[in-house]
C-alpha positions as CSV (number, residue, x, y, z in Angstrom):
1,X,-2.5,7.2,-12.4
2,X,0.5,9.3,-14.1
3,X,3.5,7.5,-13.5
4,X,7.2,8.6,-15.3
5,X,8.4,6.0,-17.5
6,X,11.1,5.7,-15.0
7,X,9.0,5.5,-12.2
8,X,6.5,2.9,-13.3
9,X,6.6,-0.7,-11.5
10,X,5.5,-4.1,-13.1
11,X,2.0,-5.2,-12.2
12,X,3.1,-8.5,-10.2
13,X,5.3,-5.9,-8.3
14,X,2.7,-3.5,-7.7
15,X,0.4,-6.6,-6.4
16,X,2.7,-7.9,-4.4
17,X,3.1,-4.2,-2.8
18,X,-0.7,-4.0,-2.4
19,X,-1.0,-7.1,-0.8
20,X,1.6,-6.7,1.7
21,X,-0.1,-3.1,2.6
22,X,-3.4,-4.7,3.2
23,X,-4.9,-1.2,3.3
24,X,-5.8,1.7,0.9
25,X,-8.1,4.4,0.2
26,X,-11.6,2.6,-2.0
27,X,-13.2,5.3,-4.2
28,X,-16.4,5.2,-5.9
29,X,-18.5,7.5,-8.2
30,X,-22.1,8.1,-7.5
31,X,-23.9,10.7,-9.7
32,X,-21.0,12.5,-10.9
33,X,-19.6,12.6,-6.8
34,X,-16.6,10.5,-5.7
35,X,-17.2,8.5,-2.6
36,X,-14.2,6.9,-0.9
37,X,-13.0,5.5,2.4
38,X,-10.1,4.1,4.2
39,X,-10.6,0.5,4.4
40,X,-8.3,-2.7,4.8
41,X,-8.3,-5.0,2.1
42,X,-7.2,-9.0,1.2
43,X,-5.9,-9.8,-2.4
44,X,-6.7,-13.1,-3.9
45,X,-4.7,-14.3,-6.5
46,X,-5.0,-17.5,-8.3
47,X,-3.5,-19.4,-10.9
48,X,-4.6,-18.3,-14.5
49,X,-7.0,-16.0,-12.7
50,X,-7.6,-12.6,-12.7
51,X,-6.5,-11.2,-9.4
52,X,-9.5,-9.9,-6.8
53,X,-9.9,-7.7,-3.6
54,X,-12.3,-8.4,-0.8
55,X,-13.6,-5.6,1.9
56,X,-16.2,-5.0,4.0
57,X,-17.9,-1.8,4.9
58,X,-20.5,-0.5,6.9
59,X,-23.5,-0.8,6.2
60,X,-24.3,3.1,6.8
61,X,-21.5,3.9,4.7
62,X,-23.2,4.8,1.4
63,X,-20.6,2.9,-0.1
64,X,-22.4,-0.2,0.6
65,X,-25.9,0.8,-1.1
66,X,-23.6,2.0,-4.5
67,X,-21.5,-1.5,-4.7
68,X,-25.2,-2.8,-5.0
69,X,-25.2,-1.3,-8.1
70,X,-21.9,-2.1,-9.6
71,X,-19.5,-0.4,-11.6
72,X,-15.8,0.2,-11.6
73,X,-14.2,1.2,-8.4
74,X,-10.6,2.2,-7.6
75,X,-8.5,1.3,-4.7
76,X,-5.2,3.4,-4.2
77,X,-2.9,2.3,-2.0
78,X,0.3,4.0,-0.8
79,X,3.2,3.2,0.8
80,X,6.0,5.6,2.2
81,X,6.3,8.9,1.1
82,X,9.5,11.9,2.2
83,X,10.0,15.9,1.2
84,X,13.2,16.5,-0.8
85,X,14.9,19.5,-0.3
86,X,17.1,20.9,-3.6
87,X,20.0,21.9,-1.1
88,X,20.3,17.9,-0.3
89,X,21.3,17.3,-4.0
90,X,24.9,16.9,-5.2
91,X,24.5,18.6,-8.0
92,X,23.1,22.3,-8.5
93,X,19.8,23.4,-10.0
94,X,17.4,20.9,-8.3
95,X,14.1,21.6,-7.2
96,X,12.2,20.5,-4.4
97,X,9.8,16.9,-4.8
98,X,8.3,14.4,-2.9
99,X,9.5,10.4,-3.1
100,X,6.6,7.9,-2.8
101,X,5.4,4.5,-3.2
102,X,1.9,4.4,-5.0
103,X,-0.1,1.5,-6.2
104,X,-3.7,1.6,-8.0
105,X,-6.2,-1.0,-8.6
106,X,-9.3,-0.7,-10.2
107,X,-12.2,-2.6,-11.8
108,X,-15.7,-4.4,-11.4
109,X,-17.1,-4.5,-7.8
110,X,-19.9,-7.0,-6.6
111,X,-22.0,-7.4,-3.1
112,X,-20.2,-11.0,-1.4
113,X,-23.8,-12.7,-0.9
114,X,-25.2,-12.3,2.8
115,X,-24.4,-15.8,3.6
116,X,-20.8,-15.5,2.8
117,X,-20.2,-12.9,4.5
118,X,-18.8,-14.4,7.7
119,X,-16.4,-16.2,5.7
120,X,-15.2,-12.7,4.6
121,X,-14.6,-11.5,7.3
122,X,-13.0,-15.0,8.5
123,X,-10.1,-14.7,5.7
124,X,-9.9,-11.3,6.5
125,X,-8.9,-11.4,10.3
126,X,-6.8,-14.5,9.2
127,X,-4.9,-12.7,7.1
128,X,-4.0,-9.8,9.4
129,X,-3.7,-12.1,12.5
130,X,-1.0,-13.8,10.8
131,X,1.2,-10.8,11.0
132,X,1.1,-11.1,14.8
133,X,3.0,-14.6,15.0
134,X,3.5,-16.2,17.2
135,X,0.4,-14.8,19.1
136,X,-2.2,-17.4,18.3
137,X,-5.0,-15.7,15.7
138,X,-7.9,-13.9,16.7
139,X,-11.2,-16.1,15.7
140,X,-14.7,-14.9,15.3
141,X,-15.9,-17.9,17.1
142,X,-14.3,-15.7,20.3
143,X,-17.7,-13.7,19.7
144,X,-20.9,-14.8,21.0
145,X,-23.6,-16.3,18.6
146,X,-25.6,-13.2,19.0
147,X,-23.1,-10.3,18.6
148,X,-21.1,-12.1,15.4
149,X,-24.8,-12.1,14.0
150,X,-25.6,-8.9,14.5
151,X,-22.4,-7.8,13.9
152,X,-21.8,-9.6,10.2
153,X,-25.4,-8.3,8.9
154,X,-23.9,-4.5,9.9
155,X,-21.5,-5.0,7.1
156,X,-21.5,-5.4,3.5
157,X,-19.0,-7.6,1.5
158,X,-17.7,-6.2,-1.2
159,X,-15.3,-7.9,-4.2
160,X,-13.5,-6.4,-6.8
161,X,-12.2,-7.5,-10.0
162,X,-8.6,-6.2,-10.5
163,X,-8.5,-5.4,-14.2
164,X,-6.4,-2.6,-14.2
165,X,-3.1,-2.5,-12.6
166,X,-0.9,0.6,-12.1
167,X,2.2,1.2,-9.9
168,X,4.5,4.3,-9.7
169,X,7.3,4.1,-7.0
170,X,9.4,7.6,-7.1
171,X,12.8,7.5,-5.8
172,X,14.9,9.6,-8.0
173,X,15.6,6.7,-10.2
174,X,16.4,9.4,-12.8
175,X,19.1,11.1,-11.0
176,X,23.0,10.5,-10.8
177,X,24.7,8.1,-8.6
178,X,26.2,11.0,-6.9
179,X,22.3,12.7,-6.5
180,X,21.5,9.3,-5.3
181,X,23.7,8.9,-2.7
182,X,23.3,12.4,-1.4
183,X,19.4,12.3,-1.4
184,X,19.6,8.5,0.5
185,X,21.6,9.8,2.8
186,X,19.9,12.9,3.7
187,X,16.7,10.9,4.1
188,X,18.1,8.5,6.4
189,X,19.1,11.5,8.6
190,X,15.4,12.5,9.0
191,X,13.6,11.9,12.1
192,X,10.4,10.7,10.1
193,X,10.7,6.9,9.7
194,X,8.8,7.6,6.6
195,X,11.8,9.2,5.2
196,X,13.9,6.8,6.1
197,X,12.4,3.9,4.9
198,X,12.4,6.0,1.4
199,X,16.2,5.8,2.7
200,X,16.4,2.1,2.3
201,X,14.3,1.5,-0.7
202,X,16.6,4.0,-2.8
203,X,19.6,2.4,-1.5
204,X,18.4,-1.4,-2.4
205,X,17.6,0.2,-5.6
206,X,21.9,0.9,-5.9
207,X,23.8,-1.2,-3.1
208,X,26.7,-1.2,-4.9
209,X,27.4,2.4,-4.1
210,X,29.3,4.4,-1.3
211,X,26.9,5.3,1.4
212,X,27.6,7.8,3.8
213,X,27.0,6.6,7.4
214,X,24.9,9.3,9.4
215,X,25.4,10.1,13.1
216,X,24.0,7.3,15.5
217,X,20.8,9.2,16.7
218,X,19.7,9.7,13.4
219,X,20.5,6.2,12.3
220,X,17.8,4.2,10.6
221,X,16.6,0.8,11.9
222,X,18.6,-1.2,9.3
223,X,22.8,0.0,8.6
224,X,22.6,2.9,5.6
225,X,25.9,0.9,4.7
226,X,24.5,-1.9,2.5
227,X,26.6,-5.5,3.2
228,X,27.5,-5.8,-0.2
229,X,29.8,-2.3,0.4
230,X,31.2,-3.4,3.3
């Protein structure tokens, strides 16, 4: 990944925003042709230990038969994203760009073994189901004995080593306070909630400035005011 010095985001950051994602694009190469698919993911970190991802595909997808194999994969992962128009800015001779949140992982992939693979896909759920509380978790035991084993050799387990780590958040960290405040602004006024979580982020990048407020129905979820400027 390119990323502008100004743009670039530590690696426990960029972990941390992976992890919370939980989902992100996996792309191999097979004879010179990239292969790659949307999948959702759980990070596993440990004490003095090199981070890892686990996820599962199917077993039709040739992604399966080429993690049999080996080799270095990438996983990008993205996060929000928003159009800026130059007539938004404060100041004059601006061009148009896109804000975004962007995270890449990449290294070493291995084949889980076949009789760990319903643990996979245990940790997996588990991890997602959480995000539901407090609806109580989804289980694999809910399935019968006959689907869950037909089901779990349909899959293949994948992990990946994470020895690369690379994160590139855009949001006009470059520009003026007064460019800042104009382009948050304008953001928030957007009805794509995309934009205006791009909003947010720039803003709790720089709370201690001035924010416009923007007409109620185009107010995002949270006050464009930060508390600290009220």
């Amino acid at each position: 990944m390119y990323a502008n010095p100004a743009f670039k985001v530590h690696p426990a950051a960029s972990l941390a925003f992976a992890a919370a994602r939980g989902f992100g694009l996996v792309i191999a190469c097979d004879a010179g042709r990239p292969v790659a698919s949307h999948l959702p993911f759980r990070l596993i970190e440990q004490d003095g230990k090199v981070p890892k991802l686990e996820f599962h595909v199917a077993r039709a997808n040739p992604l399966g038969a080429i993690a049999e194999k080996g080799g270095t994969w990438l996983v990008a992962v993205q996060g929000h994203d928003a159009y800026v128009s130059p007539d938004w800015y404060a100041s004059a001779d601006q061009v148009p760009t896109w804000l975004y949140e962007a995270v890449h992982l990449s290294g070493p992939v291995r084949v889980i073994p076949g009789d760990h693979t319903q643990g996979h896909t245990e940790r997996l759920s588990a991890k997602f189901e959480s995000w539901l509380e407090p609806k109580p978790p989804w289980k694999l035991d809910k399935v019968s004995d006959r689907r869950r084993e037909m089901l779990l050799k349909a899959i293949v387990a994948v992990e990946m080593t994470i020895e690369n780590i690379e994160g590139s958040f855009k949001l006009n960290q470059h520009k003026s306070d007064e460019d800042h405040v104009a382009i948050a602004t304008a953001l928030a006024a957007q009805d794509d909630p995309s934009a205006q979580a791009i909003a947010m982020r720039m803003i709790a990048l720089r709370p201690q400035l001035q924010y416009r407020e923007v007409s109620p129905s185009h107010r995002p979820a949270a006050d464009l005011v930060p508390a600290a400027a009220k």
